[in-house]
KOLKEKOL-987822 format. One record per residue (C-alpha): residue in one letter; z, x, y. Coordinates in steps of 0.5 Angstrom, whole numbers, plus 500, padded with zeros to 3 digits. Each point is the difference from the previous one (the first is absolute). Layout:
BEGIN
AZXY/...
This chain:
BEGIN
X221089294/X505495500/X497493497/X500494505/X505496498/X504504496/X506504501/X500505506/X501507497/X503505504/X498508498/X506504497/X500504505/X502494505/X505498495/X503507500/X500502508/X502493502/X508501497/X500507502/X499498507/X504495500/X505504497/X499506505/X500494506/X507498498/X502506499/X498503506/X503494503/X506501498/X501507501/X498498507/X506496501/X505504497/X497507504/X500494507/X508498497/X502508499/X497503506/X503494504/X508500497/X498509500/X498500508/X506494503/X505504496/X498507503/X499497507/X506497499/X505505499/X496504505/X501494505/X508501498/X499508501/X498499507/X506495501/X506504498/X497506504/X499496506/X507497499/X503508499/X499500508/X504495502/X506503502/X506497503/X505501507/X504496504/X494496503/X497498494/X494503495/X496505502/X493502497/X498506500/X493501504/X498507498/X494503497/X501499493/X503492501/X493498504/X496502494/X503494497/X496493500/X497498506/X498493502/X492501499/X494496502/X496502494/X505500495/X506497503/X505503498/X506502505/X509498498/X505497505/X507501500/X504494501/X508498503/X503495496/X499495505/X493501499/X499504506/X494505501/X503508499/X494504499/X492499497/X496495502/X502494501/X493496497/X503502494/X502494496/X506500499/X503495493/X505496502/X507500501/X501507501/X506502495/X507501503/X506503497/X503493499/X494498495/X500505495/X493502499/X495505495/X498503506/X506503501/X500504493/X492502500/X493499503/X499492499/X493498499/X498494502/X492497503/X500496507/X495498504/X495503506/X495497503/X498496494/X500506496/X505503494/X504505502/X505504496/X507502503/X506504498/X507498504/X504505498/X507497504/X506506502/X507500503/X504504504/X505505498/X504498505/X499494503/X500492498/X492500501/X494501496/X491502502/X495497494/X494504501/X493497497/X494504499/X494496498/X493502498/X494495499/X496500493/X494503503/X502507497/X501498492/X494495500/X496506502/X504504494/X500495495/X492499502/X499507499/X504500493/X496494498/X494503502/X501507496/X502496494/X495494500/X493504502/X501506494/X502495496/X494496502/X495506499/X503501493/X500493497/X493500502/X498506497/X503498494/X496493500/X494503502/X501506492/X503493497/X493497502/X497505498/X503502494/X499492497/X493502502/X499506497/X504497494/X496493499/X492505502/X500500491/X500492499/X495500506/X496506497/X501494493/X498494503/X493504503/X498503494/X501492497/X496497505/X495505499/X498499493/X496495497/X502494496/X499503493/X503506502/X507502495/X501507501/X506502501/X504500507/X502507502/X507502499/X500505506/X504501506/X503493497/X507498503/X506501494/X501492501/X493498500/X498504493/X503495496/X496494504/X493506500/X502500491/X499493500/X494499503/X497506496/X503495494/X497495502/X493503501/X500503494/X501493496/X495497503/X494504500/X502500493/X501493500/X493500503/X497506496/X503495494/X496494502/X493503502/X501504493/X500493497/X495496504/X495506498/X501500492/X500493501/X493500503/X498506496/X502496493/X496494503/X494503501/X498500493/X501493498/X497498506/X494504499/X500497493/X500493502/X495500505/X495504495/X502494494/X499495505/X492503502/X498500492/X503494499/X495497507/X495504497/X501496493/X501494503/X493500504/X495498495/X504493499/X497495502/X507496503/X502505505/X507496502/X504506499/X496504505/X505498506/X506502495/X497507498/X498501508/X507498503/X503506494/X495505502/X502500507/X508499499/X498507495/X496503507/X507498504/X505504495/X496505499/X499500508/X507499501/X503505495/X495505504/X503499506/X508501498/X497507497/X497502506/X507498504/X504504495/X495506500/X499500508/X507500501/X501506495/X494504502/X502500508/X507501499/X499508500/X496502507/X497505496/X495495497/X498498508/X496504506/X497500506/X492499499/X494496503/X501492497/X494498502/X497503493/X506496497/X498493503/X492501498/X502501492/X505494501/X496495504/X493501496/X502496493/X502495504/X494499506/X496499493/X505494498/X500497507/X492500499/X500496494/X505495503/X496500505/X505502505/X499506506/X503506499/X500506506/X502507501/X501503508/X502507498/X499506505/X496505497/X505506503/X506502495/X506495501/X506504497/X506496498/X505501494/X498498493/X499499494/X494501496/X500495495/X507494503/X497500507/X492497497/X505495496/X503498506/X494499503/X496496494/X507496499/X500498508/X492498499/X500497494/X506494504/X495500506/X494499494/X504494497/X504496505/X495503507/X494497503/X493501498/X501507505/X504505499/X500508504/X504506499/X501505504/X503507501/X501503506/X503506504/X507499503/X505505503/X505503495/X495497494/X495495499/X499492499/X497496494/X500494501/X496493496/X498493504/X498495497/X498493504/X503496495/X506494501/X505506501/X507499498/X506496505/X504504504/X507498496/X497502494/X497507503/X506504498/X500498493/X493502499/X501507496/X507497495/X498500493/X496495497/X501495506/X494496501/X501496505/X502493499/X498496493/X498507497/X501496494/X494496501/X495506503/X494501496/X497506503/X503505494/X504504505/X507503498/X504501506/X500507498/X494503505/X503500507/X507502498/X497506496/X496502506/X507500505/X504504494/X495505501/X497501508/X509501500/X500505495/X495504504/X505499506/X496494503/X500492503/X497495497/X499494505/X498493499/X496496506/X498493500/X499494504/X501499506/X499507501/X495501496/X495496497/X500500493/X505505497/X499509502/X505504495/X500507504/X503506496/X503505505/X499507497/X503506503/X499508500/
């Protein structure tokens, strides 16, 4: 999805088709026009030496005597162009004076008529030239012929109106342009197709990347994958493989790191309680505050160090699905919440369990999902009101956990940072509640490593604050 703001991103399949087609158009353009500039010339060059044909045939019936020309008006002479209302082609045959001989005296005549006296073109060959009739182009051809024995001279003009080569050359345009036509869109449809086909592997990537989850480094396939795109795939791959060797790194360290703490930790707070107990029957008990404040910042650590264990481990222990299946949850939250019913007692705070007696199945893990769930109570136990409840219930597909206190809650804008590591909310540095900012961000990493939510409601759309824990089958 194209982030608001940024830049307008266009598919690769646009940016491929969109110069293909404007290369296609422009080439279809262009053999239009020149097919339109070819059929054209071809048709008025073929019409045209027909037109002077008919011509110089018409002109070899003319036969000379005493009395002047004469047209031959047999069968085959009358099969020459007519005047003809549709097509409106006919000829005339002209004297030099301009003096209407035979045809059809509509037939418009370019003038002057040639003459003996003024040399003429027409007098050698058919003679092309384009008139005028009734507002519409004709084509004429004037073939002048003189006499062998008298001082005189006929001009014959046969004209044909453009009707007949404008359906010739529509006709030729059409054979050419609609195969065409077909042709270069079957073409651009394969090319779609074939950019399609071609860009189905990146599109088969890009899902399985959206389809995994945030700590999820595997390799991606390389199957299927365009020669141009593997070099990109590689890299990907490399870049995986560097941070979950980075993070592999860095998990490995805060787990030592805790582990080689524990053992002076533990000695701390055991040095500090026989010191307490040998200082007890002094009579000056001015240092009693000091020893109590040592002892609860050694319960911290201690606490502390606990929590980034239990964060290493989870993350390792629910990496692999064969260590989570698909049982009830109900016996799972009882064993987790129990311990911490007691302590709510002694605090003096309300604690209750809605589960229903029917099995609720959801996927698991036997020891992580009681983890979380403990964590999620013991932050409604410390920052809650004096009413806590959890409750499990069936849903569609899973099932629902969810804790609700009816505490203060947490403000809306810091809601989405309820579950980043050793955030506290603000001035966590003056907090003396012994929390560590680990619980809430312990139990998100496990409900999404079993393949669920963990979501966050506060006010005004809850009072005090509800953790629910969407499992899933």
């Amino acid at each position: 999805m194209m982030a608001l703001g940024g830049p307008r991103r266009r598919s690769l399949r646009r940016q491929l088709l969109v110069p293909l087609a404007w290369v296609w158009l422009l080439g279809m353009g262009m053999a239009v026009m020149g097919a339109f500039w070819l059929a054209r010339n071809s048709a008025n060059a073929a019409f045209d030496r027909g037109l002077q044909d008919e011509a110089a045939a018409l002109a070899a019936r003319i036969t000379w005597s005493d009395r002047g020309p004469f047209l031959d008006r047999t069968r085959q002479a009358m099969e020459a162009p007519s005047w003809d209302g549709g097509e409106r082609n006919g000829f005339v045959l002209l004297a030099a004076d301009g003096t209407v001989l035979a045809g059809d005296a509509l037939v418009p005549v370019p003038l002057p008529v040639p003459t003996l006296a003024g040399p003429s073109a027409s007098f050698e060959r058919p003679l092309l030239v384009d008139t005028s009739h009734q507002g519409k182009t004709v084509r004429a051809a004037m073939f002048s012929v003189a006499s062998p024995m008298l001082d005189s001279s006929v001009t014959l003009i046969v004209v044909e109106t453009p009707d007949k080569r404008q359906a010739l050359l529509r006709d030729i345009l059409l054979a050419m342009a609609l195969p065409a036509l077909a042709l270069g869109s079957l073409t651009f449809i394969l090319l779609a197709w074939g950019i399609s086909r071609g860009v189905r592997p990146l599109q088969a990537v890009a899902a399985e990347v959206a389809g995994r989850g945030e700590r999820d480094w595997r390799p991606l396939s390389l199957d299927q994958v365009p020669l141009e795109a593997l070099p990109l795939i590689e890299r990907i791959n490399t870049l995986l493989s560097d941070v979950r060797a980075s993070v592999s790194v860095q998990r490995r360290f805060v787990a030592d790191a805790a582990h080689q703490l524990r053992t002076p930790v533990a000695g701390i707070r055991v040095l500090t309680q026989e010191l307490q107990q040998e200082l007890a029957s002094c009579a000056n008990q001015a240092h009693a505050p000091v020893i109590n404040a040592l002892l609860l910042s050694s319960d911290r650590l201690s606490r502390l160090i606990g929590q980034l264990l239990s964060l290493v481990r989870s993350e390792a222990a629910l990496s692999f699905e064969g260590e989570q299946s698909l049982q009830n949850i109900v016996p799972l939250v009882r064993e987790a919440a129990e311990p911490l019913a007691l302590r709510a007692l002694r605090e003096g705070r309300n604690l209750a369990l809605e589960a229903p007696d029917d099995i609720v199945l959801a996927r698991a893990h036997g020891l992580w999902l009681g983890e979380a769930l403990a964590n999620v109570i013991d932050n409604a136990l410390r920052y809650g009101g004096p009413n806590i409840v959890v409750r499990v219930l069936a849903q569609p597909g899973g099932a629902l956990l969810s804790v609700e206190d009816d505490g203060p809650g947490i403000a809306a804008a810091d809601l989405p940072r309820i579950c980043e590591p050793f955030w506290r909310g603000e001035r966590a540095d003056t907090r003396t509640d012994g929390g560590t900012g680990l619980g809430l961000a312990i139990a998100h990493d496990v409900v999404v490593r079993l393949g669920g939510r963990l979501l966050a409601e506060s006010r005004p759309d809850y009072p005090g604050l509800r953790i629910s824990m969407v499992l899933s089958c």
